[in-house]
C-alpha positions in Angstrom: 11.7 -6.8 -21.7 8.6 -8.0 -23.0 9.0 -11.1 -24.9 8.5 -11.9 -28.5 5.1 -13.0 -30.0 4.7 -16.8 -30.5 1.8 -19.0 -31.1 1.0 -21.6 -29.0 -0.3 -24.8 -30.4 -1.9 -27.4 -27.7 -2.7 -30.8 -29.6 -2.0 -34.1 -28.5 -1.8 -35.5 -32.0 1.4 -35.4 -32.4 1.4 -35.1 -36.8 -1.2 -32.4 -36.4 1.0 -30.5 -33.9 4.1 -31.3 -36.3 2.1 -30.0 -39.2 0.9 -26.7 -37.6 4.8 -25.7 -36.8 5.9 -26.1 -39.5 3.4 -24.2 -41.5 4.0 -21.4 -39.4 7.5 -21.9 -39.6 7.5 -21.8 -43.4 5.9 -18.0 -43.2 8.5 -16.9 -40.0 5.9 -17.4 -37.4 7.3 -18.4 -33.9 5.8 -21.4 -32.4 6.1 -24.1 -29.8 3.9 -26.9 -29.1 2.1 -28.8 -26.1 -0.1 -32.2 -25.6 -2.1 -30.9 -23.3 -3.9 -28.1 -21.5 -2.4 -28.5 -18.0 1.1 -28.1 -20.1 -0.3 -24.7 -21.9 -1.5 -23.2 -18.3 2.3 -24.0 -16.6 3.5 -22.5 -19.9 1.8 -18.9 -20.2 2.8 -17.0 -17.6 1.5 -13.2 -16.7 3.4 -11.6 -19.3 2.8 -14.2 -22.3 3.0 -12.4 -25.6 1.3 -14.3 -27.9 -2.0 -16.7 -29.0 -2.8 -19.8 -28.2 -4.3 -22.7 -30.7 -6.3 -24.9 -29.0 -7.5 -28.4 -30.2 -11.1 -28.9 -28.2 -10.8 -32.2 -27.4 -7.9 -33.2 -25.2 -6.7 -35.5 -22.6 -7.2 -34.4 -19.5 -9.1 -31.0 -19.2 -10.5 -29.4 -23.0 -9.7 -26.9 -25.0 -13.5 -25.1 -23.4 -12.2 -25.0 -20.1 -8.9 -23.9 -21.2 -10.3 -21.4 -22.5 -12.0 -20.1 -20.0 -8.9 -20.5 -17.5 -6.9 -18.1 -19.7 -9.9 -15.7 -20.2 -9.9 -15.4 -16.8 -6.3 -14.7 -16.3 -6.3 -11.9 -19.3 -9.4 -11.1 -21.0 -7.6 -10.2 -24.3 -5.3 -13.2 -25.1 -6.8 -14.2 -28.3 -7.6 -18.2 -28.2 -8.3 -20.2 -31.7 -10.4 -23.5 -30.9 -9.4 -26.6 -33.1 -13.0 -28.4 -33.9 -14.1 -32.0 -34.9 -16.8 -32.1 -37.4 -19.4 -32.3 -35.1 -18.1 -29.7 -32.7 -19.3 -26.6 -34.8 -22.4 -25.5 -32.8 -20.0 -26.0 -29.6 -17.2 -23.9 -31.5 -19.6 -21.1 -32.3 -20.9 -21.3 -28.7 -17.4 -20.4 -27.3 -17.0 -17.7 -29.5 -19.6 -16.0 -27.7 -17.6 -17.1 -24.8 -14.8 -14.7 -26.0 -12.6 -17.4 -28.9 -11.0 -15.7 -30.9 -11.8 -18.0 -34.1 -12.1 -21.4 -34.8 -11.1 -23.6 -37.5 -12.9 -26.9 -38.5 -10.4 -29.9 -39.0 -9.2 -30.7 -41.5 -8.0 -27.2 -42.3 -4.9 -26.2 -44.8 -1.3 -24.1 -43.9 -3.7 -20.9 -45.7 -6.7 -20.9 -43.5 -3.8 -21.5 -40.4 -1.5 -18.8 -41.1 -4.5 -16.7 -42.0 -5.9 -17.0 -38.7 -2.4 -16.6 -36.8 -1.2 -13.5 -38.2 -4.7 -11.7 -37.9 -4.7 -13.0 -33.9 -1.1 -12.2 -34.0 -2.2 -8.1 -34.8 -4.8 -8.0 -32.6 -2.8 -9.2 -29.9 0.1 -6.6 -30.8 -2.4 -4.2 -30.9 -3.8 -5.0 -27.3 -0.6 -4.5 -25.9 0.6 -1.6 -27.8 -2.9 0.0 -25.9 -1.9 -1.3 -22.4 1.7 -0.3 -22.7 1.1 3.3 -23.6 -2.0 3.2 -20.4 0.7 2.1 -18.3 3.2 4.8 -19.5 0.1 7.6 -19.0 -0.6 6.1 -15.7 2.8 6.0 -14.8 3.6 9.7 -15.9 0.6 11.1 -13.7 2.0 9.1 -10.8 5.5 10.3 -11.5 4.1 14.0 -11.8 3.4 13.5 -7.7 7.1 12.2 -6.7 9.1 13.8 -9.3 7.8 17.5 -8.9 8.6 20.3 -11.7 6.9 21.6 -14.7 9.9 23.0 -16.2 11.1 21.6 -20.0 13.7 19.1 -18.0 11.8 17.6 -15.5 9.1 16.8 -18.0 11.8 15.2 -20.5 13.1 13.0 -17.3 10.0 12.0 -16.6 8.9 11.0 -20.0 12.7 9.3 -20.4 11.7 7.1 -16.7 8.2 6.0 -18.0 9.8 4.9 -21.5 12.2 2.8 -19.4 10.9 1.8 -16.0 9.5 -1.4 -16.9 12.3 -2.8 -18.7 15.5 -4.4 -17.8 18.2 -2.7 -19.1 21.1 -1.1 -16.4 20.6 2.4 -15.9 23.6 5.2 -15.1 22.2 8.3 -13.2 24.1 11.4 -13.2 23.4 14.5 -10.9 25.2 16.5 -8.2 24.6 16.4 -4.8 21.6 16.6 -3.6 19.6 16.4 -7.1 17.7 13.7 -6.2 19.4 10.1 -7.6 18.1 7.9 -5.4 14.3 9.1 -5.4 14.7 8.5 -9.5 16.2 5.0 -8.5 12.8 4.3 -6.2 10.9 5.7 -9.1 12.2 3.1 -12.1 12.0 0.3 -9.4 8.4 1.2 -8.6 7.1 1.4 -12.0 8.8 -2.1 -13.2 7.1 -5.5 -12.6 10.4 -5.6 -9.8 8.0 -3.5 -8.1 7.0 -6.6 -5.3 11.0 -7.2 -4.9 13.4 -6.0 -2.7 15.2 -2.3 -3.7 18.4 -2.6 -2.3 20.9 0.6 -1.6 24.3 0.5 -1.1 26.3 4.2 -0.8 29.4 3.0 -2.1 31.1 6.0 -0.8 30.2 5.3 2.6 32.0 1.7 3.3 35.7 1.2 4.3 37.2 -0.9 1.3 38.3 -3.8 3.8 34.4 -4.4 4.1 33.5 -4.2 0.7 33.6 -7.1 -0.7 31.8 -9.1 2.1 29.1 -6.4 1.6 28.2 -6.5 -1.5 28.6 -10.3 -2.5 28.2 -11.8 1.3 30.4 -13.7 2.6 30.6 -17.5 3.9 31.1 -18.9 7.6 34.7 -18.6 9.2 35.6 -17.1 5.4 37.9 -14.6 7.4 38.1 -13.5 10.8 35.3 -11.9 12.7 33.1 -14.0 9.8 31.1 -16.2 12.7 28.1 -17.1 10.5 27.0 -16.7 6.8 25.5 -13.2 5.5 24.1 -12.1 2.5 25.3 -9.7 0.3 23.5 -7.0 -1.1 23.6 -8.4 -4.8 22.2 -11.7 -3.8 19.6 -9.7 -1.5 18.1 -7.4 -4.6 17.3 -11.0 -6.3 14.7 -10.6 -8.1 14.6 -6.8 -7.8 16.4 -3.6 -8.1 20.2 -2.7 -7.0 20.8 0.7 -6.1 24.5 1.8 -6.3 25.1 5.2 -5.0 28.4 7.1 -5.7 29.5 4.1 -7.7 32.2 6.1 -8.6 34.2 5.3 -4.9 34.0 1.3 -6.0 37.5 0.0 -5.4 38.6 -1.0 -8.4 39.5 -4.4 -7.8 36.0 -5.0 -6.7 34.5 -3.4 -10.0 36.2 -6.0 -11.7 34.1 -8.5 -9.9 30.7 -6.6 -10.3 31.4 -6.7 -14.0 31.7 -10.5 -13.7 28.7 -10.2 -11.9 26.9 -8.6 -14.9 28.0 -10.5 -17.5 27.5 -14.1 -16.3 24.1 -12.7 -13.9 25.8 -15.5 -11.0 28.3 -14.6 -8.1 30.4 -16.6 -5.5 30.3 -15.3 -2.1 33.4 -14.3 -0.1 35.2 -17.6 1.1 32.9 -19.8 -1.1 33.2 -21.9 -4.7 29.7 -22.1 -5.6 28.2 -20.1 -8.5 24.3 -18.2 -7.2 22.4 -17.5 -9.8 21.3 -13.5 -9.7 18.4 -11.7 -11.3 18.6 -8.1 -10.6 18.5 -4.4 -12.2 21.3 -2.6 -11.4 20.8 1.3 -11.1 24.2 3.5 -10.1 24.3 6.6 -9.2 27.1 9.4 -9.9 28.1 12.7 -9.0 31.2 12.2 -11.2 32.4 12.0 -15.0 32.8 7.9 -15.5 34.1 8.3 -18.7 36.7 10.9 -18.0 37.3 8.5 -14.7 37.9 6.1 -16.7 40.0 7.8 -19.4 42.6 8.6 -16.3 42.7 5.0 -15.0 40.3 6.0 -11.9 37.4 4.0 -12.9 36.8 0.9 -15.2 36.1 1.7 -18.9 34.4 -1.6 -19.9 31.9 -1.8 -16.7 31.0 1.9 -17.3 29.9 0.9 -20.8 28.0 -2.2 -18.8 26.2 0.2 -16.5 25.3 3.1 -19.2 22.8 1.3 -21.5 20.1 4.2 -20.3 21.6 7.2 -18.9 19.5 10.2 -17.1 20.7 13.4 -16.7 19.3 15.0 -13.4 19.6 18.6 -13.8 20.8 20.7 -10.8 18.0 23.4 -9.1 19.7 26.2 -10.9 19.1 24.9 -14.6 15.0 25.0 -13.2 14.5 27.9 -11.3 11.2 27.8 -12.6 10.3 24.7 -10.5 11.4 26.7 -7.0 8.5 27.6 -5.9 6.4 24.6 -6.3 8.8 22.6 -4.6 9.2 24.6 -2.0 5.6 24.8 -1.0 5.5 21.1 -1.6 8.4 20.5 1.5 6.7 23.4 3.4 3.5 21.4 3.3 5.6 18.7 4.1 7.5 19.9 6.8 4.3 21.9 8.6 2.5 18.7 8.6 5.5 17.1 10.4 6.0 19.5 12.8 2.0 19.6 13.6 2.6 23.7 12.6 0.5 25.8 10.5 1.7 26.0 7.0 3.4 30.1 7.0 2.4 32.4 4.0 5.0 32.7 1.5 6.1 36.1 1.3 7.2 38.0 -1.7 10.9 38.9 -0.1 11.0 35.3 1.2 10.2 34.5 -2.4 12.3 36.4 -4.1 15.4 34.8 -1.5 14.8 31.8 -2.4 14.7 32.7 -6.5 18.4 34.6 -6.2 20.2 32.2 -4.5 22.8 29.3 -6.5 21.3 26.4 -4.2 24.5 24.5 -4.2 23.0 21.9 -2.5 20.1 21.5 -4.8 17.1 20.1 -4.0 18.3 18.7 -1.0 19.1 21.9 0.6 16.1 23.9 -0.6 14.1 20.8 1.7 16.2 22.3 4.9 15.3 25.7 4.1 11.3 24.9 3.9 12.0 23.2 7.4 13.5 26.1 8.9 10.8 28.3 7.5 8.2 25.6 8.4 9.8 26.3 12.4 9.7 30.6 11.9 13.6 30.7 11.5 15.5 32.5 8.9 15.1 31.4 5.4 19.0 31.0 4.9 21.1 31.2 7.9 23.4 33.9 9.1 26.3 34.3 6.6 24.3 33.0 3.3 24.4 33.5 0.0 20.5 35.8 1.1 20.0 36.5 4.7 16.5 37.0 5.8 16.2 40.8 5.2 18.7 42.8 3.1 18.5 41.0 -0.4 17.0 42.0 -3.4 13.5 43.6 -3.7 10.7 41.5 -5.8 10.9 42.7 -9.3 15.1 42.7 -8.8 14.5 39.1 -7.8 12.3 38.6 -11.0 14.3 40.0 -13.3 17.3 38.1 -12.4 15.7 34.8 -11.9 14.4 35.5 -15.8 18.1 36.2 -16.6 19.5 33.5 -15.4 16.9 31.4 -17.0 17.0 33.1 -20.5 21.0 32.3 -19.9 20.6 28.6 -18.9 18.2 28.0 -21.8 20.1 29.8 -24.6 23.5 28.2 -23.4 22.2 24.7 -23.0 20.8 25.7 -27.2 24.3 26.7 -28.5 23.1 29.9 -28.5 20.0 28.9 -30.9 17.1 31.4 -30.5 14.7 29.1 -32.4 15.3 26.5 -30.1 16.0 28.1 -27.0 12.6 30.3 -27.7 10.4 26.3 -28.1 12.0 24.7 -25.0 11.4 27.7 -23.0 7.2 28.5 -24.1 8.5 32.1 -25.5 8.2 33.4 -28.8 11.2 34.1 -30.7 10.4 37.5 -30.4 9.9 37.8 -27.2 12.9 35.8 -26.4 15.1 38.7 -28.9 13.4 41.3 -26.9 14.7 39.9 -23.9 18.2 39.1 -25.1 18.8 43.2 -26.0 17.3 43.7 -22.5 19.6 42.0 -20.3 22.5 41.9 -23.0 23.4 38.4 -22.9 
């Protein structure tokens, strides 16, 4: 999370310093003070939120080259210079070198808090700007890995770019094969964890007896067969992103201790006393219903609530039909370029396979099937839901695939024709029309 706006006052008289807080103070502006301008350059680090108020004449380096220090780091960091009588034609001077403002000493709580809060916009401004270029530029790049234009897709993406670069725990839910971890990579790749460690662990896929030592590592000789210290996955993602897949297996014992975890942000490895501090996100995955889960006994209530603060909805290939055949040229392309084979022509029966059948394996399986079409074998194999040859003709396709998505859009609306009719791109017309048609 971004943190709040402050002003930061270097001066190393110590009344003017107490003077300036606690003007701001007396209007509710945030403020903390330094003597010098080595102290204000180990203060602001790459996210600093607010000003800076600068005296010109300090110990050590000056408020000028302090000035141009933090213009260098970030160009629009407003900086308010603090000036001596005789310092005007200098004060003007590094206005042209990008101050903000400057104020001639001695100056009153008005002209201070004047200056503050209209610094204080601008810089509020600024990052509004940069915040929404990021969330563009992050949506176009997000358009590339997470491929669909269908009404869903577009919400999930928009829901990942509005959340990415933030800390909060998110819960993904999705079948099989819908594609949990890749939106995992995606919210670690657009956050400033980005240059840390992602870490997955597939919490179905580990025997409960090694677990524990897993996740939170484990200590020298802390049991047998422990010869030397190792890491656990938690104190690994420091810094970075933990991704816990099928979070729904966790023992339940052990989800006791991840909630610990969570709440005090330190753990004790297997065997050991001493409290690691941990930094990191922690994305779960789940194929399941946590809160029923939990409801029956089968899952922890209170660490579902910890993990759920953002919660994305993957939908499954048969709620976005529409998005078939762009994916599947997308893995073809994929899968021809692997296999040094030319990309095959999509055919209209191959087409209208691949827009009839339930993919219960999702995304995930329509990958296999571009493979095996990639190779010049059968679209399904023998004993699918469509064989090669025998299914429906091209408009029989069409027309069902349009059914199925006229019945996915109006049942996920309540039936609502308005709104069903907007999230599909139809007219409410068109969308009655069809309704009589196909007499849903």
């Amino acid at each position: 999370m971004h943190e709040p706006l402050t002003v930061l006052i270097v001066e190393d008289d110590p009344h003017v310093l107490l003077g300036c807080q606690q003007a701001l103070a007396l209007e509710d502006i945030a403020s903390e003070g330094v003597g010098s301008a080595e102290e204000a350059l180990a203060r602001i680090g790459e996210d600093f939120a607010g000003i800076v108020i600068s005296d010109i004449r300090l110990p050590g380096m000056d408020g000028l080259t302090l000035l141009g220090r933090l213009k260098a780091r970030d160009r629009s960091l407003p900086v308010v210079l603090i000036t001596g009588h005789g310092d005007i034609s200098m004060a003007v001077g590094a206005m042209r070198d990008g101050a903000y403002d400057f104020m001639e000493k001695p100056f009153s709580p008005e002209r201070l808090v004047d200056v503050a809060r209209r610094a204080l916009e601008q810089r509020s401004l600024a990052r509004e700007v940069s915040a929404l270029r990021r969330q563009l530029a992050g949506r176009q790049a997000l358009e590339e890995r997470l491929i669909g234009r269908s009404p869903a897709m577009a919400q999930l993406r928009g829901l990942i770019a509005n959340v990415a670069d933030t800390s909060a725990n998110v819960l993904i839910e999705g079948e099989t094969g819908t594609g949990k971890e890749l939106v995992a990579r995606c919210l670690h790749d657009f956050s400033r964890r980005k240059d840390h460690p992602f870490v997955a662990l597939n919490c179905g896929g580990l025997p409960e007896s090694l677990f524990e030592s897993e996740i939170f590592g484990h200590e020298a000789h802390a049991f047998t067969g422990a010869g030397k210290r190792r890491i656990g996955k938690i104190e690994h993602a420091n810094g970075g992103t933990l991704f816990l897949d099928e979070i729904e297996s966790m023992p339940l014992n052990l989800q006791i201790k991840l909630l610990r975890v969570l709440q005090e942000h330190s753990l004790e490895r297997l065997g050991s006393n001493q409290s690691i501090a941990v930094d990191c996100r922690v994305i779960a995955a789940t194929k399941a219903d946590l809160d029923e889960l939990g409801r029956g006994g089968q899952f922890r209530s209170d660490l579902y609530y910890r993990l759920n603060v953002v919660t994305l909805e993957l939908p499954p290939l048969r709620e976005r039909r529409e998005d078939i055949p762009l994916l599947f040229e997308h893995f073809l392309q994929q899968s021809a370029l692997r296999f040094d084979r030319p990309v095959p022509e999509l055919d209209r029966q191959t087409l209208a396979s691949l827009l009839a059948h339930d993919w219960p394996g999702n995304v995930r399986e329509l990958r296999n099937v571009a493979e095996r079409f990639a190779l010049g074998l059968p679209v399904f194999k023998k004993g699918g839901a469509c064989a090669e040859s025998g299914g429906p003709n091209f408009a029989e396709a069409v027309e069902a695939f349009e059914k199925r998505l006229l019945s996915d859009a109006l049942e996920r609306h309540g039936g609502n024709l308005s709104q069903a009719s907007q999230a599909l791109g139809m007219a409410k017309t068109t969308l009655f029309d069809k309704v009589k048609k196909y007499r849903l």
